[in-house]
VOKOL-795967 format. One record per residue (C-alpha): residue number from 1; x, y, z. Coordinates in steps of 0.001 Angstrom, whole numbers, plus 524288, in hexadecimal, padded with zeros to 5 digits. Layout:
FIKOL     i      c1      c2      c3
FIKOL   NUM       X       Y       Z
...
% end
This chain:
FIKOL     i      c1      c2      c3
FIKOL     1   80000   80000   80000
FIKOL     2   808FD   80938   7F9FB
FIKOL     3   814C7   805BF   8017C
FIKOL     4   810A8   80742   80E2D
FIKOL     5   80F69   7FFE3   81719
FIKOL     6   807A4   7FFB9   82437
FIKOL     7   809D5   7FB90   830E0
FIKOL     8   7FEF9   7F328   8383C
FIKOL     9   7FCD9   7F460   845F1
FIKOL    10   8026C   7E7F9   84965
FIKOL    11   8109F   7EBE9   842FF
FIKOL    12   810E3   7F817   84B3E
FIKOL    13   81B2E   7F7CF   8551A
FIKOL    14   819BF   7FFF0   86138
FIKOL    15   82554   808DC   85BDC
FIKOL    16   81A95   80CB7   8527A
FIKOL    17   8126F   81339   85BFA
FIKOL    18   8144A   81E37   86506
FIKOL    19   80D72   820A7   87043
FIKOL    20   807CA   82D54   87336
FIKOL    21   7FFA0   833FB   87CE0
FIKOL    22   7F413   8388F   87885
FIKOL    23   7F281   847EE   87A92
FIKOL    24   7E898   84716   888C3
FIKOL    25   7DD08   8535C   8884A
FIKOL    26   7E46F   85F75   88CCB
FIKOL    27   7D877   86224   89682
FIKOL    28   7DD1B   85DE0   8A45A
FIKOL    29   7D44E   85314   8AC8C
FIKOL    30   7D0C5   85E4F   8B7AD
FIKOL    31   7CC50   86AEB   8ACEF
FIKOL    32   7BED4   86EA0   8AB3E
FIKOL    33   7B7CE   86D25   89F57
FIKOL    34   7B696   87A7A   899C3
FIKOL    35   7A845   87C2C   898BD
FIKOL    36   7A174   88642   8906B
FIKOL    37   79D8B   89253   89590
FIKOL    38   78EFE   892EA   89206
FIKOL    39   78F94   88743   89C91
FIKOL    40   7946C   88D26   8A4B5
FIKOL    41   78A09   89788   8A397
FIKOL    42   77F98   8903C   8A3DA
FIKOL    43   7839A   88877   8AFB5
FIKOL    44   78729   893E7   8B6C9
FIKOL    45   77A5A   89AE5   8B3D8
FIKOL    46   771F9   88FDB   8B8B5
FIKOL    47   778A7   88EC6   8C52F
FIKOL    48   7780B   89E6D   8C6E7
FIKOL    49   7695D   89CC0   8C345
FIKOL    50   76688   89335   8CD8D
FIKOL    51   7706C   89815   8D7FD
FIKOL    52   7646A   8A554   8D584
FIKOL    53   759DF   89E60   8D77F
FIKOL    54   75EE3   896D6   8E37D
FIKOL    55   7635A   8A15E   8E99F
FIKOL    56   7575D   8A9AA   8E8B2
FIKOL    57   74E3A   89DFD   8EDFC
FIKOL    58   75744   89D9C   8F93F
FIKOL    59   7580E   8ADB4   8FBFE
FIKOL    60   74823   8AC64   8FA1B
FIKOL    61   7470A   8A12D   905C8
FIKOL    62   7507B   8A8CE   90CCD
FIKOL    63   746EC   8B416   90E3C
FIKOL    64   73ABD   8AD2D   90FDA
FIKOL    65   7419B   8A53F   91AB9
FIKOL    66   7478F   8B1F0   920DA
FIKOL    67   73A10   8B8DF   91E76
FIKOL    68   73477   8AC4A   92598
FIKOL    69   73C68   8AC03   931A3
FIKOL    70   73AB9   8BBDC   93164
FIKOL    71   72BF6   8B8CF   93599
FIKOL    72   72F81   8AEF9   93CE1
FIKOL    73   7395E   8B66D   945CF
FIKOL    74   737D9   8C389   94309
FIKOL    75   74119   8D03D   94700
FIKOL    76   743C1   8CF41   95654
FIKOL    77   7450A   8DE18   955DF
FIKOL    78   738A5   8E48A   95E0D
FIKOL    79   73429   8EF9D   95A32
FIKOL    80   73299   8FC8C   9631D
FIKOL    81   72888   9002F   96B2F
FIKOL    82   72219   8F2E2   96BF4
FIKOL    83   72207   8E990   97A00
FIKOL    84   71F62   8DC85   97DB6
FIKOL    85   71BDB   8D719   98AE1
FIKOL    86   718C0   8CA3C   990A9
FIKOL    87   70EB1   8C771   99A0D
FIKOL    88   7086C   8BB4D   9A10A
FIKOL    89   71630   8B4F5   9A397
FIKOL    90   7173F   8ADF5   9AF8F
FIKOL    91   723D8   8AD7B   9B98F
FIKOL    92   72618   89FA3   9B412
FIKOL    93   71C65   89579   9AB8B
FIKOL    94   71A63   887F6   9B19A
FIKOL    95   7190D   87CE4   9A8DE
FIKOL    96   70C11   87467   9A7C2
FIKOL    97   7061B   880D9   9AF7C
FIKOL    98   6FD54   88490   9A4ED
FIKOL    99   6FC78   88FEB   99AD0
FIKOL   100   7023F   89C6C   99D50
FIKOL   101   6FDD2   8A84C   99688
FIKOL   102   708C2   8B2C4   99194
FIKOL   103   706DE   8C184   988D9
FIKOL   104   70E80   8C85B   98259
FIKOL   105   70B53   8D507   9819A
FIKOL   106   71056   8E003   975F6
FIKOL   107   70E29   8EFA6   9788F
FIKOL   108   710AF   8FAC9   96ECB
FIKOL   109   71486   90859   97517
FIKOL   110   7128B   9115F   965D5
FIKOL   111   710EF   90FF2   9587F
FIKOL   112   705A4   90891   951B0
FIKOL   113   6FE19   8FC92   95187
FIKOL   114   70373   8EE4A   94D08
FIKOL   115   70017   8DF9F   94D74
FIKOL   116   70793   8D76D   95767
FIKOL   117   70BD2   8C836   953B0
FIKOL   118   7112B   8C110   9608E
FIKOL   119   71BCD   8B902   95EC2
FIKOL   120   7208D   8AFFF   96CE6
FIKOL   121   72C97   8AB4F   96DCD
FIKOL   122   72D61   89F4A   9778B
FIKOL   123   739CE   89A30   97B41
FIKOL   124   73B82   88E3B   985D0
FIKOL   125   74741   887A9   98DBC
FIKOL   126   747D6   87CEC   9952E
FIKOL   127   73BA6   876F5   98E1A
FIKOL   128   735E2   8758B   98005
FIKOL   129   72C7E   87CBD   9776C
FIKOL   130   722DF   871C5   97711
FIKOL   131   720FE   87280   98425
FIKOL   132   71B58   881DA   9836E
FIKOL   133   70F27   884AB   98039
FIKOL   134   70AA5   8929E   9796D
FIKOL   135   6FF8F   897CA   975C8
FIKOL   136   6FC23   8A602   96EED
FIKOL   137   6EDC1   8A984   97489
FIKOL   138   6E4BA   8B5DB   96F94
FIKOL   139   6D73E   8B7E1   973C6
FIKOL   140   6D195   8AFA3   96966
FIKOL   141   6D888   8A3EA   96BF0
FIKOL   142   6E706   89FE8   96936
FIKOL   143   6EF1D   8A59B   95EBF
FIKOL   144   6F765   8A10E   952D8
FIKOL   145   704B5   8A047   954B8
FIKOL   146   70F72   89B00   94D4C
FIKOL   147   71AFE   893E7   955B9
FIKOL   148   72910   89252   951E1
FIKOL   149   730E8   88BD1   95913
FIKOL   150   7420D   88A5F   95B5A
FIKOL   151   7478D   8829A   964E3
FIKOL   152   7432C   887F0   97235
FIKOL   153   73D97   89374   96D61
FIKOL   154   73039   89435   96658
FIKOL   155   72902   8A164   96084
FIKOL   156   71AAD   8A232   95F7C
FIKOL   157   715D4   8AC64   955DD
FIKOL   158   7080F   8B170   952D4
FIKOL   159   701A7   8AD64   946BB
FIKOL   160   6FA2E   8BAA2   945C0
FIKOL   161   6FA84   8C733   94B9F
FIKOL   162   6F6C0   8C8B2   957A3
FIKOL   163   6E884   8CE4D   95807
FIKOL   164   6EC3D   8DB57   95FAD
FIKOL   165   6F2D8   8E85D   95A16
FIKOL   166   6FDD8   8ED65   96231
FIKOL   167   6FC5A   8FB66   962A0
FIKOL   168   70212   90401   96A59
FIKOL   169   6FB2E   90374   97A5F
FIKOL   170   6F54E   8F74F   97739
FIKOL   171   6FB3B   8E9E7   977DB
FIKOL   172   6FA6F   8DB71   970B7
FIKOL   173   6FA38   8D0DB   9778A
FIKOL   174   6FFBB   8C282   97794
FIKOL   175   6FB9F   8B8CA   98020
FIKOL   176   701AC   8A991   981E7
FIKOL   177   6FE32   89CE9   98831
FIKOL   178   70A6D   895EB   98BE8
FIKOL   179   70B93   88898   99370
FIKOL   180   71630   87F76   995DC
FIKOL   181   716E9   86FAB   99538
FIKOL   182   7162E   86A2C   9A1BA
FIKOL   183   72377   86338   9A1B3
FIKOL   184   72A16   86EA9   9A255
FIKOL   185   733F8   86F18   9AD5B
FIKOL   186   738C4   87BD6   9AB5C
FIKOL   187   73D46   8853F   9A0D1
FIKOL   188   73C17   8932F   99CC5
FIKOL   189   7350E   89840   99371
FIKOL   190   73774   8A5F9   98A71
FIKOL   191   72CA6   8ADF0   9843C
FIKOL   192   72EF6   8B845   97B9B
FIKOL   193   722F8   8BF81   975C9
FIKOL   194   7255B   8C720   96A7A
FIKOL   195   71C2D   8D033   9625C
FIKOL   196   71B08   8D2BE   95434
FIKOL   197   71576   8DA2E   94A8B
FIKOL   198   70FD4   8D74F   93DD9
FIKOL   199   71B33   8D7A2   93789
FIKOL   200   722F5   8CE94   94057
FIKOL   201   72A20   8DA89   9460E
FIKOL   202   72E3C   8D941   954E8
FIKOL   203   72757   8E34F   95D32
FIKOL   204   729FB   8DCB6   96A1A
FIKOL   205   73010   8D32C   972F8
FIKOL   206   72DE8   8CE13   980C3
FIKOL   207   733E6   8BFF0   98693
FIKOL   208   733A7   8BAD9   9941A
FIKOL   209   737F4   8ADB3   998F6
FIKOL   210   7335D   8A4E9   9A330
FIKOL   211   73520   89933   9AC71
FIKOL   212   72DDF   88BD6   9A7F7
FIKOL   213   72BEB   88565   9B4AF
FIKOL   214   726C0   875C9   9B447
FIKOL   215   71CCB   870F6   9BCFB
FIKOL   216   7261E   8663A   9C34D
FIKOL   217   72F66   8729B   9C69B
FIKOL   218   724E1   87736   9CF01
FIKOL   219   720B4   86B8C   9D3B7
FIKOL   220   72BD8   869C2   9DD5F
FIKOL   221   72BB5   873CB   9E67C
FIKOL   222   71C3C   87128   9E9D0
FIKOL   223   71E7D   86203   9EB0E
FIKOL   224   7254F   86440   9F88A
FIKOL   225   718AB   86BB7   9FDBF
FIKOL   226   70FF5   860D1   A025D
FIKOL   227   71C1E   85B78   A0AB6
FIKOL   228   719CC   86575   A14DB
FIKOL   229   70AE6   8603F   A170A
FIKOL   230   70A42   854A2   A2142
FIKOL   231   707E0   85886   A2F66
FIKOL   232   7033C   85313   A3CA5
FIKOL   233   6F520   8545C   A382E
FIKOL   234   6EBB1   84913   A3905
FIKOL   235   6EB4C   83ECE   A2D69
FIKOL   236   6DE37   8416E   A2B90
FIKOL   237   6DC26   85045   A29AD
FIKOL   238   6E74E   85008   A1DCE
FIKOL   239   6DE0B   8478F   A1441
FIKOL   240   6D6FB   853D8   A1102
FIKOL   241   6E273   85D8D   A0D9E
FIKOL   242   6DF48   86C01   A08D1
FIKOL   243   6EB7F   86A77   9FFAA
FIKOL   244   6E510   8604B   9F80F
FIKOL   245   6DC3E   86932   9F130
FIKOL   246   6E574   8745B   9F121
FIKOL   247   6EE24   86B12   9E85D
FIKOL   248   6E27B   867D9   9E06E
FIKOL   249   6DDD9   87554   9DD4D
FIKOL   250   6E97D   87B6A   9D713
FIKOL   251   6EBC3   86F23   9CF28
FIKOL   252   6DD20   87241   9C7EF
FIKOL   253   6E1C4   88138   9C798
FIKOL   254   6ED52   87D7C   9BF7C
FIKOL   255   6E4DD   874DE   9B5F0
FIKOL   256   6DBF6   87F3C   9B566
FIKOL   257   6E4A8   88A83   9B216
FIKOL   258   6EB9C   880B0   9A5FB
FIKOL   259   6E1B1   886E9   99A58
FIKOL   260   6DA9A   87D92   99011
FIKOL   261   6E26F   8836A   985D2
FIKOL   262   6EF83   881D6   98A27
FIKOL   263   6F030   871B0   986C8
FIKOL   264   6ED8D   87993   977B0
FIKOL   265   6F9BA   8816F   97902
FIKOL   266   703A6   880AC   96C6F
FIKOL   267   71120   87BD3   97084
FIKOL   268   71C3F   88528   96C48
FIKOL   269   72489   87B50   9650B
FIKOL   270   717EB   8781D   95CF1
FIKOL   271   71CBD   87E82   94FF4
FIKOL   272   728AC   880EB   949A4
FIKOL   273   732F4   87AC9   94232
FIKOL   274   73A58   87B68   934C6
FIKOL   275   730AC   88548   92C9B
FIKOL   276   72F4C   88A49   91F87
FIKOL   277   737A2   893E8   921E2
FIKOL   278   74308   88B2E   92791
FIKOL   279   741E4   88425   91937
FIKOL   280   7426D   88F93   911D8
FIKOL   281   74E64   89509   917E8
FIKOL   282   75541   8878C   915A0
FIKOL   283   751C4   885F6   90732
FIKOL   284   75648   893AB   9041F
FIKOL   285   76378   8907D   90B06
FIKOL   286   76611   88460   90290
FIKOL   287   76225   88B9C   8F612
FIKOL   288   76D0F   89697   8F9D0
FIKOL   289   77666   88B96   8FC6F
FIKOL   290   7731C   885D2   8EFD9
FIKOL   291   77433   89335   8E842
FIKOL   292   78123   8949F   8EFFB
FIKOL   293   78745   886C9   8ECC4
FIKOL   294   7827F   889B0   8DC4D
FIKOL   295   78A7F   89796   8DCBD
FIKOL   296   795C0   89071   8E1A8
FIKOL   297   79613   885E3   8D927
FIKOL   298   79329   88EEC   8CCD9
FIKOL   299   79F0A   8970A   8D148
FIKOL   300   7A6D9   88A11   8D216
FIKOL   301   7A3EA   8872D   8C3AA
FIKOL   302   7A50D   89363   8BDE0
FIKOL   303   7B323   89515   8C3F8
FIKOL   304   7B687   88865   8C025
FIKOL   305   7B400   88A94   8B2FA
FIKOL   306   7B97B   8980E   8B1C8
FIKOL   307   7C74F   89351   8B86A
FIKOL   308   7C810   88794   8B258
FIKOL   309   7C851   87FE6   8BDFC
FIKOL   310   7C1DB   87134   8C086
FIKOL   311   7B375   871D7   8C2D5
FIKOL   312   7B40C   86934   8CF53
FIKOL   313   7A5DC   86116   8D011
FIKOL   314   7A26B   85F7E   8C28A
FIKOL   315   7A620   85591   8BC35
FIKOL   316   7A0C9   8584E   8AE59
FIKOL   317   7AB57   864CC   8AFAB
FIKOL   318   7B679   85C63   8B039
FIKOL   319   7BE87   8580E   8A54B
FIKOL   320   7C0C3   8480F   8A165
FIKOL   321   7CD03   84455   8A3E0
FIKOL   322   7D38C   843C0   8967F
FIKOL   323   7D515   83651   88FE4
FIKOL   324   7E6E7   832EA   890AA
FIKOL   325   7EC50   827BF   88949
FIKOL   326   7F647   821E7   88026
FIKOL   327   7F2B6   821F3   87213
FIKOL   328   7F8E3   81DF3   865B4
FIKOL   329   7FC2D   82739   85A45
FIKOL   330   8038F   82240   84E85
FIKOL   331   80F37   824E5   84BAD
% end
């Protein structure tokens, strides 16, 4: 075939071939793919867009929460020329001794005439709110009142107005039935009345705190009494004792003074909890921890890819490792 003459594979010798190194990709296992900039953009532009909208969900539950626990615990600040009193208190309650009856009392010395919203503040030691008993009474019956409670403390506020117009020389009014659980051995007890307007704006404050004294407590002074009795008297004459019925008569004085209505008293610790609110101020903190974490990362990727530097986390960002071997070129 025209002189020349071809060698087969099988006549090659091993001098016939060099071995070379086939050129590897000049992009290094660790460098970031170079992506496009519309991308980038878009990416970048999404995450912005949703970064917006979570953060203004969460600065919209932030207000209604802060709004919420406004009303619920409004300004402490009282304003001038208003005064609070507290009447009815005793030197010390006794527990299991019935229903005591306390007012609190709210004067104006000038200006013009508001609406009052009473607002008690009940704080115990020593015992717990379930074993109090409180009830808001008008003329007409008793009144609605909403109860919050934390820890030892508990607040009772009124659902409505109060039906009498503080002006100023004349006064409103708030009366109280409290009563405490009979196992009570002794505590003290802290009430803080606390008057409103109809704007939640404090006009006045008054607190006082008392002794809770348990009936057991008092029992053991009195049990050493009848030891003193016995004398030289006949056996006879002592089967008829005067002090029998003068032990019986205060015992139906006690039962009688106990009201009808105070077995219908509300405990304090009725109501309460993890509220609306309490959810609301939650959810808008994770959204502004989400927002927070997308801004970060955004700024991670957009650096990354401005500097050149590995992407860490992704792994459609990072490079194959280039494909090194031995091949065989002709010689």
């Amino acid at each position: 075939m025209g002189g020349h003459r071809f060698t087969t594979v099988g006549e090659m010798t091993p001098q016939g071939w060099r071995s070379v190194r086939t050129r590897p990709s000049t992009r290094l296992s660790g460098s970031p793919i170079a992506l496009p900039d519309g991308w980038i953009r878009r990416e970048a532009r999404a995450v912005v867009t949703v970064v917006r909208y979570a953060l203004r969900v969460g600065v919209v539950l932030a207000c209604l929460s802060g709004a919420g626990v406004g009303v619920a615990a409004p300004a402490r600040a009282a304003a001038a020329g208003f005064a609070t009193e507290l009447s009815g208190l005793p030197t010390e309650f006794t527990a299991g001794d019935g229903v005591q009856t306390v007012s609190a009392v709210v004067s104006r010395r000038d200006g013009g005439c508001v609406k009052v919203r009473w607002s008690m503040v009940l704080t115990v030691q020593g015992m717990r709110l379930d074993q109090v008993k409180m009830d808001r009474i008008e003329e007409t019956g008793l009144f609605p009142l909403e109860i919050r409670t934390q820890g030892s403390t508990a607040r009772l506020t009124d659902r409505q107005l109060d039906p009498g117009t503080l002006c100023p020389g004349r006064t409103v009014t708030a009366r109280y039935r409290v009563a405490f659980a009979e196992d009570v051995a002794r505590g003290r007890v802290t009430l803080a009345a606390e008057a409103y307007d109809a704007q939640s704006r404090l006009l006045a404050r008054q607190a006082a705190t008392r002794e809770v004294i348990g009936t057991e407590v008092e029992a053991t002074p009195t049990a050493a009494a009848p030891t003193a009795g016995p004398s030289a008297a006949p056996t006879d004459e002592p089967l008829e004792p005067a002090g029998v019925d003068e032990e019986v008569e205060p015992s139906e004085e006690v039962v009688a003074e106990v009201p009808p209505a105070a077995s219908g008293g509300r405990p304090v610790s009725s109501s309460g909890g993890f509220g609306v609110v309490q959810a609301a101020f939650l959810l808008g903190a994770l959204l502004l921890s989400l927002g927070v974490g997308l801004l970060l990362r955004l700024r991670h990727l957009t650096k990354a890819a401005d500097e050149g530097e590995p992407a860490v986390g992704l792994d459609f960002e990072r490079a194959a490792p280039p494909q090194r071997g031995w091949g065989l070129l002709r010689r």
